[in-house]
C-alpha positions as a Markdown table, in Angstrom:
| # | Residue | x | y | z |
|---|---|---|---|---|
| 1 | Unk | 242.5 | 135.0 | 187.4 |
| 2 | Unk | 239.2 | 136.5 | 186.1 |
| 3 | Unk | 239.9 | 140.3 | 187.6 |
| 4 | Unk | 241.8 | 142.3 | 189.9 |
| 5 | Unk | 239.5 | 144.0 | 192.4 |
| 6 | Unk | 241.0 | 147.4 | 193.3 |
| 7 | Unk | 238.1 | 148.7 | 195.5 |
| 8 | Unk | 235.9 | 148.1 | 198.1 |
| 9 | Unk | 233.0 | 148.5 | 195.8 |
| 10 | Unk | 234.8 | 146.5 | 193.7 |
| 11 | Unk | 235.1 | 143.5 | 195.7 |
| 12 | Unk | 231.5 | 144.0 | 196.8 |
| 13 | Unk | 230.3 | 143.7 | 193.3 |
| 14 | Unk | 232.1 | 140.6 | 192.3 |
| 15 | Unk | 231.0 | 138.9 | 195.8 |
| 16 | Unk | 227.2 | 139.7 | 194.9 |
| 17 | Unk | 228.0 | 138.9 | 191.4 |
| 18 | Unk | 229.3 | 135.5 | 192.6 |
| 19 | Unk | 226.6 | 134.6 | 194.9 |
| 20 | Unk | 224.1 | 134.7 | 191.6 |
| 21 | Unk | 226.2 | 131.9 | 190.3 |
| 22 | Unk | 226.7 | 128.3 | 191.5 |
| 23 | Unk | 230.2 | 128.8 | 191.4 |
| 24 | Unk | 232.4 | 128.7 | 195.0 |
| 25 | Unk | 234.1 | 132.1 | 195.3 |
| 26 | Unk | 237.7 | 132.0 | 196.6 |
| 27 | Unk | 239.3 | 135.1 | 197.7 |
| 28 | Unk | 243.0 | 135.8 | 197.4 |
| 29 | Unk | 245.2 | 138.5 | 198.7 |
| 30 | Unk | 247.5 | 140.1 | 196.5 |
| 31 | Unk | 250.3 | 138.9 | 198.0 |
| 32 | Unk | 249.9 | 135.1 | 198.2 |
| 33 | Unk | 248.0 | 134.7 | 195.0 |
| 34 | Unk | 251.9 | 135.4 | 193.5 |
| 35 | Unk | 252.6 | 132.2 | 195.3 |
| 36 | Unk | 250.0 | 129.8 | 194.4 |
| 37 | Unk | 249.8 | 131.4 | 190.6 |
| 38 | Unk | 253.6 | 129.7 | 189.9 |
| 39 | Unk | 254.2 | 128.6 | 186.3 |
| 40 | Unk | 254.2 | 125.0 | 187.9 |
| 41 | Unk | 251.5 | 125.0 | 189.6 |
| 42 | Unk | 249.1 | 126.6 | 186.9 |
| 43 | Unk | 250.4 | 124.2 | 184.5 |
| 44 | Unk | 248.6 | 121.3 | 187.1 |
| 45 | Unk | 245.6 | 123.4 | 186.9 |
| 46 | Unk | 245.6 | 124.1 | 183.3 |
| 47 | Unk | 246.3 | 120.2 | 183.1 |
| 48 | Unk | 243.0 | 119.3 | 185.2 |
| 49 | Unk | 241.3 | 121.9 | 183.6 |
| 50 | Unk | 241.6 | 120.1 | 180.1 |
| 51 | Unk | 241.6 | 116.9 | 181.1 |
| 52 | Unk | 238.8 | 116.9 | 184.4 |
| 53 | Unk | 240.5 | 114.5 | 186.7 |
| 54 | Unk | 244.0 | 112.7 | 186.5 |
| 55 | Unk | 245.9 | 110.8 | 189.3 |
| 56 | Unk | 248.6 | 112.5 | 191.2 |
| 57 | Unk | 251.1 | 110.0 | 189.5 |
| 58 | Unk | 249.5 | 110.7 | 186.4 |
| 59 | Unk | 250.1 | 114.5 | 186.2 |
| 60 | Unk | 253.6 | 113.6 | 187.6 |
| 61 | Unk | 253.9 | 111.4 | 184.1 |
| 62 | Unk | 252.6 | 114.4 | 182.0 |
| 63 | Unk | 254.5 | 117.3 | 183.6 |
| 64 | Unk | 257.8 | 115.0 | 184.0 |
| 65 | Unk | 258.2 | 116.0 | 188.1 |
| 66 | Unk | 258.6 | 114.1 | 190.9 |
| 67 | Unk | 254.9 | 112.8 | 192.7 |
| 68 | Unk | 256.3 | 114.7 | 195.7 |
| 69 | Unk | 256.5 | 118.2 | 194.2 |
| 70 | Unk | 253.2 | 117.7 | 193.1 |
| 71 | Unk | 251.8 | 116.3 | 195.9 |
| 72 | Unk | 252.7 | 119.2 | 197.6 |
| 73 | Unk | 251.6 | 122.3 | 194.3 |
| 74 | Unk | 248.0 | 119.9 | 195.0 |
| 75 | Unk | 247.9 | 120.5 | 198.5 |
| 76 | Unk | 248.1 | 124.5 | 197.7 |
| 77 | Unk | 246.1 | 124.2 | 194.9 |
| 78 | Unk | 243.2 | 122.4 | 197.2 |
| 79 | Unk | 244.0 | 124.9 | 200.4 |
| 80 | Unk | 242.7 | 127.4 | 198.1 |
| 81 | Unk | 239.7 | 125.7 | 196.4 |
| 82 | Unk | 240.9 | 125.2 | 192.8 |
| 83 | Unk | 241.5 | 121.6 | 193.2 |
| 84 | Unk | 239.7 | 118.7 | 195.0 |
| 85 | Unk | 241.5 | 115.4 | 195.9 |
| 86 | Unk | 239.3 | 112.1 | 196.2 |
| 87 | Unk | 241.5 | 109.2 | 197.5 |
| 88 | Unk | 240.3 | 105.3 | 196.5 |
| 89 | Unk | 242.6 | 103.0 | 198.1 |
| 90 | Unk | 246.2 | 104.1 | 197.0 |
| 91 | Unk | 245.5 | 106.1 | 194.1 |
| 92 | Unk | 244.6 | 110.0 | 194.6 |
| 93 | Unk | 242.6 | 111.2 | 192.4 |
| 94 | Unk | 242.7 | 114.9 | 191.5 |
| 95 | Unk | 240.1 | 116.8 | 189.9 |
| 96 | Unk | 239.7 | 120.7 | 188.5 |
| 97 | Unk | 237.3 | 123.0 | 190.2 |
| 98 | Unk | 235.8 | 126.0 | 189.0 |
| 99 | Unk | 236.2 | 128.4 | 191.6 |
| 100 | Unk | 235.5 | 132.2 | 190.7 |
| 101 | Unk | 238.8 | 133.9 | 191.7 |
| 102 | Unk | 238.7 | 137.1 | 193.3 |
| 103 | Unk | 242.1 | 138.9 | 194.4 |
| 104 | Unk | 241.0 | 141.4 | 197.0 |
């Protein structure tokens, strides 16, 4: 997460802030952002992050979990805007996004 906005002000300034730069903006509340920032699912995201795109069967390979499980940390992770899933045929592609992160 890149900072905790406390204020209104706050939150104001990192929404202008964001607009300047072509990055999306995703805004989490306090209280879910404990849910998609598991240890599981940020080690998907930390994954993609190095590596730019992998398979969903791939990651399952590298993390050594079921494809179901994380099938369903992706699906969070996209609900949110930190991932983005391409499919081609079978194969689901999953690739990191670079989302500025604002808890509000």
């Amino acid at each position: 997460m890149e900072k905790e906005m406390k204020t209104i002000t706050d939150l104001e300034k990192g929404l202008m802030e964001a607009k300047r730069s072509d990055r999306p903006v995703v805004a989490i509340k306090p209280e879910i952002a404990g849910k998609i920032f598991t240890p599981k699912k940020n080690e998907i995201h930390e994954l993609l992050k190095s590596e730019g795109s992998l398979s969903v069967s791939e990651i399952a390979e590298r993390t050594g979990r079921k494809i179901s499980a994380i099938s369903r940390d992706i699906n969070t992770l996209e609900f949110v805007g930190l991932v983005e899933k391409n499919r081609t045929g079978k194969e689901v592609k999953v690739k990191h996004r670079n989302p500025k992160i604002l808890v509000e």
